[in-house]
C-alpha positions in Angstrom: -22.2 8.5 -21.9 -22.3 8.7 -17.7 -19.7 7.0 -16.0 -20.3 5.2 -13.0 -18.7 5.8 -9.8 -16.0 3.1 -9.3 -16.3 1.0 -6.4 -12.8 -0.4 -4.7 -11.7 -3.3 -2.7 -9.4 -2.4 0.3 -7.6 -4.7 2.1 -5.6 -3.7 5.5 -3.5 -5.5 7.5 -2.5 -4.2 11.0 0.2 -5.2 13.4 0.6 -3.7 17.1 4.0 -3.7 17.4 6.4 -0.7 17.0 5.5 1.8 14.8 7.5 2.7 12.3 9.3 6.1 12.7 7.9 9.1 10.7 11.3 10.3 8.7 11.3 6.3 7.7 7.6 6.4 6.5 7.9 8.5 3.5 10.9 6.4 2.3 9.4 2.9 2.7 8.1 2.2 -1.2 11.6 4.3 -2.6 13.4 1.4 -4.4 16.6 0.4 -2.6 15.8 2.0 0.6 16.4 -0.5 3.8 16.5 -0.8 7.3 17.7 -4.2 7.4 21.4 -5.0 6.9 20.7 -7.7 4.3 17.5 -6.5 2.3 17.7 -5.2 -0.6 14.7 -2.6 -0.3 13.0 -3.9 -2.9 9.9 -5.6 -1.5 7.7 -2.8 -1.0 8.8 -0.6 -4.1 7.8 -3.8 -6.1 4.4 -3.9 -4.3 3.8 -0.4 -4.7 4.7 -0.3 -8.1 1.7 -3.9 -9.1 -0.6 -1.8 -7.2 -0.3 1.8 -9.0 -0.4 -0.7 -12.5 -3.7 -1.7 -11.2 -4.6 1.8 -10.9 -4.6 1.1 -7.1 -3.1 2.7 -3.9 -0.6 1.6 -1.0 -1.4 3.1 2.2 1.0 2.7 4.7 0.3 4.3 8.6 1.8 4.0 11.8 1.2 5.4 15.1 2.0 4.5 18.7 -1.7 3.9 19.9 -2.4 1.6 16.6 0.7 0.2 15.4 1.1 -0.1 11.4 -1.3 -0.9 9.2 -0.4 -1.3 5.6 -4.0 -1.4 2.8 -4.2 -2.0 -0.3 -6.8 -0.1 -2.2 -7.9 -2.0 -5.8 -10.8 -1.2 -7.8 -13.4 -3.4 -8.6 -13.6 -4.2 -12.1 -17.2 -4.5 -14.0 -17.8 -7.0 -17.0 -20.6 -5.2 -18.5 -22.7 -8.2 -21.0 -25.2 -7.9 -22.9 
């Protein structure tokens, strides 16, 4: 039996603000991780974690020229009938 390639949905969204800084980047999706004095640094580790389930990816990037964009990668699911 051949597979078939898999085919994915990505959906970005992009703000042109600050960027976030590099050494914060990596930490973003760690759970309990926070630059706000009241969040819990949750949010994101939460995401991450429904989007990995789905066999999925969260893609966060940031630069000063484009801002942050954050995409979330999915793949298509098939109902094969017949």
């Amino acid at each position: 039996m051949v597979e078939s390639p898999v085919a994915y949905v990505c959906i970005s969204v992009q703000n042109g603000g600050v960027p976030i800084p590099t050494d914060v980047l990596p930490r973003l999706t760690q759970p309990f991780y926070s630059t706000k004095s009241a969040g819990t640094g949750l949010g994101l580790a939460i995401v991450k974690r429904i989007v990995e389930t789905h066999n999925g990816e969260l893609l966060i990037e940031s630069s000063e020229l484009k801002g942050t964009t954050f995409s979330v990668k999915l793949p298509l699911k098939h109902s094969l009938s017949g």
